[in-house]
C-alpha positions as CSV (number, residue, x, y, z in Angstrom):
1,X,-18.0,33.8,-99.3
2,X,-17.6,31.5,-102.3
3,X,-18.7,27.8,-101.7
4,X,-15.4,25.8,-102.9
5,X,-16.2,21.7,-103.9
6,X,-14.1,19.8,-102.2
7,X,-13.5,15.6,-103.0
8,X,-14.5,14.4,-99.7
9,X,-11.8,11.7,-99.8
10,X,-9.5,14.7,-99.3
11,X,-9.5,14.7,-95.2
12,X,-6.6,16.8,-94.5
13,X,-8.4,19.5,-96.7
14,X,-11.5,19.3,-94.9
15,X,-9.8,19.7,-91.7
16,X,-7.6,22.8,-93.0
17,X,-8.7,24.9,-89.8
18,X,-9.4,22.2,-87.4
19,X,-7.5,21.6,-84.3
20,X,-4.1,19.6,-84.1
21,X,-5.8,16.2,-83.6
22,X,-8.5,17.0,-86.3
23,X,-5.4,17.5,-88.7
24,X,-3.2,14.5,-87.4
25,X,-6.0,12.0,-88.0
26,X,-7.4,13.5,-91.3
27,X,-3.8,13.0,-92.7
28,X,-3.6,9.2,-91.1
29,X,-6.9,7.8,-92.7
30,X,-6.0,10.0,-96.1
31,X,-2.8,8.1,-96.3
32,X,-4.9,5.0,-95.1
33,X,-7.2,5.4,-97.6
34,X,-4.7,6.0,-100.4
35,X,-2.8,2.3,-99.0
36,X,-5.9,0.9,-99.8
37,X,-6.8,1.9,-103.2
38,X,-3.4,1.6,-104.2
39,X,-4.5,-2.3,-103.2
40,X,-8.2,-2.6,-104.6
41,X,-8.4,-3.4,-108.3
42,X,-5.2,-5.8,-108.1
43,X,-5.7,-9.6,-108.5
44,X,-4.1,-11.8,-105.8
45,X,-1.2,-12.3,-107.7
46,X,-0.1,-8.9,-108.7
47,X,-0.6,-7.8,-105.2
48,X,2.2,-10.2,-104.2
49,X,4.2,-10.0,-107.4
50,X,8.1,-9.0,-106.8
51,X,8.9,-5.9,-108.8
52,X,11.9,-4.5,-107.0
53,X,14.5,-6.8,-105.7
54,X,13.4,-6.5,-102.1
55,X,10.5,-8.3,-101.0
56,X,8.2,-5.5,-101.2
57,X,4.9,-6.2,-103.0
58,X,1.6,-3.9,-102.6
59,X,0.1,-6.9,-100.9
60,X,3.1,-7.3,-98.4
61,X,3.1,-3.3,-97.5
62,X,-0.3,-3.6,-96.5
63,X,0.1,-6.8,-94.2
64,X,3.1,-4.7,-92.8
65,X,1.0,-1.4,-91.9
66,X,-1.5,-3.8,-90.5
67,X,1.0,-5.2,-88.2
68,X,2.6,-1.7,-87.6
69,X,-1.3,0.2,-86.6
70,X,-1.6,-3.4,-84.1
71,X,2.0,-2.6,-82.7
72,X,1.7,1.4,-81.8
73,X,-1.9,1.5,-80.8
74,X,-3.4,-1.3,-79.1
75,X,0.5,-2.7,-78.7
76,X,1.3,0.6,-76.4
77,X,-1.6,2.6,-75.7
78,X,-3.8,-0.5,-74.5
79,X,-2.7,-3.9,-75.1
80,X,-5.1,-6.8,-74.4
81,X,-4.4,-10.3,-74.2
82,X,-1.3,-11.2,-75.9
83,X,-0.7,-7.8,-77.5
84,X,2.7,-6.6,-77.2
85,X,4.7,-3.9,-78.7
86,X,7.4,-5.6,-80.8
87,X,11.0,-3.8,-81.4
88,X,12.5,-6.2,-83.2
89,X,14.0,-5.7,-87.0
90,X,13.4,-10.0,-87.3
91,X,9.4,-8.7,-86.6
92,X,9.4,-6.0,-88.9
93,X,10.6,-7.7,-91.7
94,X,8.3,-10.3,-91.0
95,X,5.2,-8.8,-91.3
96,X,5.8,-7.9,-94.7
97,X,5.8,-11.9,-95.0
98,X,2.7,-13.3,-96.7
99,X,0.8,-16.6,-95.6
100,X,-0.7,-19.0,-97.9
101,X,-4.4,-17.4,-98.1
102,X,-3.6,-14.2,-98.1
103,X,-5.9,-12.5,-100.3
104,X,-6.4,-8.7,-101.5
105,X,-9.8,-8.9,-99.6
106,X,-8.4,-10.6,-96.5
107,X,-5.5,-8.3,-96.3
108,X,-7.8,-5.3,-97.0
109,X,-10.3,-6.6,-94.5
110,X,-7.5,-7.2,-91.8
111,X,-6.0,-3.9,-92.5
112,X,-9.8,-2.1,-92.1
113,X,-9.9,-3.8,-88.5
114,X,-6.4,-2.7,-87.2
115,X,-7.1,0.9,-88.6
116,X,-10.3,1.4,-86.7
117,X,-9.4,-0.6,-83.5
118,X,-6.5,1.8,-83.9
119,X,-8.9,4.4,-83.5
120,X,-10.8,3.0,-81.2
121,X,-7.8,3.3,-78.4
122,X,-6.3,6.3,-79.5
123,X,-9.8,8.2,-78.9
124,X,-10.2,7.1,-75.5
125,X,-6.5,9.5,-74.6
126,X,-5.9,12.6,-74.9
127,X,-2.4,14.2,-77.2
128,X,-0.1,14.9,-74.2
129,X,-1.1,10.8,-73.0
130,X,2.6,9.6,-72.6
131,X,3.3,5.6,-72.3
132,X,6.4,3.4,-71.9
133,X,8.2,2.7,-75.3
134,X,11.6,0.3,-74.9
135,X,13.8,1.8,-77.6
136,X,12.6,5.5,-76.9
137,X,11.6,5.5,-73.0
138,X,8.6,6.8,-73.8
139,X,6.0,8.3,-76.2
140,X,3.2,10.5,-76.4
141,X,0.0,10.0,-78.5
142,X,0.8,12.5,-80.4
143,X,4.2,11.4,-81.2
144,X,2.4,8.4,-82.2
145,X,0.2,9.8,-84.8
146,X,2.7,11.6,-86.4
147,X,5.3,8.5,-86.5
148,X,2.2,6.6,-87.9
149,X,1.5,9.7,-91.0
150,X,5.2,9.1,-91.7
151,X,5.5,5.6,-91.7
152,X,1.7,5.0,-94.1
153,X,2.5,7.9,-96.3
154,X,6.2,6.3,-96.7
155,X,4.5,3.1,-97.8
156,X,1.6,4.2,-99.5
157,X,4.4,6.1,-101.7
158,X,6.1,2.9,-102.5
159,X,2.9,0.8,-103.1
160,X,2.2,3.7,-105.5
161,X,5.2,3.1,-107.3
162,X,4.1,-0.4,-107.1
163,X,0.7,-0.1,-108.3
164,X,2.1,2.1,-111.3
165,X,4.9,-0.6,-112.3
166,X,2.2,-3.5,-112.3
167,X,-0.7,-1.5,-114.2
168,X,0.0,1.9,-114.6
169,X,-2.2,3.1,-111.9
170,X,-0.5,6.3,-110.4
171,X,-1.6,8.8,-108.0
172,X,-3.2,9.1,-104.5
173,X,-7.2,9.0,-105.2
């Protein structure tokens, strides 16, 4: 058998023939990943700088997923002391709202927590774990990591078209 090189940032190709949960969460942390570098290397102010006529900046998308990996994992699957799962379009579009002090680093940093307390919880359940979800009745794990591929690799696409508008910077590694 030939030896192939593979870029180990590539986790969805490293996992190619493992099992479904293998694949689900290689695909998360690749888009993840690609949220993050799409991030790193901006200053502060071109992470929040306006260049479509929503509010979307790079900097905003990544406050956003923060809030959205709080929301499904801990939010659902195991939610501590004032963690709650929030439906509301008023909460989604404000957590793309940035606070005075935001920083790349502090936004990275903050993201980096939610992403691995998000994978804290979700190892501690199996695929098939099912919990209550008030717009859908309920959800299963692995309904949850597949909503959560969709909704990174959605905004790691637009912070890509961000990234490219602000510096010319395309591409996922």
């Amino acid at each position: 058998m030939v030896e192939i090189e593979i870029d180990p940032t590539l986790g969805p190709v490293l996992a190619r023939t493992g099992d479904e949960r293998a694949v689900l969460e290689s695909f998360l942390d690749f888009h993840r990943g690609v949220l993050l570098r799409k991030l790193r290397g901006l200053s502060d102010v071109d992470a929040s700088r306006r260049l479509v006529p929503s509010a979307t900046t790079v900097a905003g998308l990544v406050k956003h997923l923060t809030t959205v990996e709080g929301n499904w994992f801990p939010g659902l699957l195991d939610p501590g002391p004032g963690e709650t799962h929030r439906t509301t379009m008023e909460d989604a579009l404000a957590s793309f709202t940035l606070a005075e002090g935001d920083t790349v680093d502090s936004l990275a940093a903050a993201y980096e927590r939610a992403c691995a307390r998000s994978r804290e919880v979700a190892a501690r359940f199996d695929l098939d774990h099912v919990v209550p979800q008030p717009q859908l009745g309920e959800v299963s794990l692995r309904w949850i990591l597949v909503h959560m591929v969709e909704e990174t690799a959605r905004h790691a696409g637009h912070a890509d078209i961000l990234r490219e508008l602000t510096d010319g910077t395309t591409g996922a590694l």
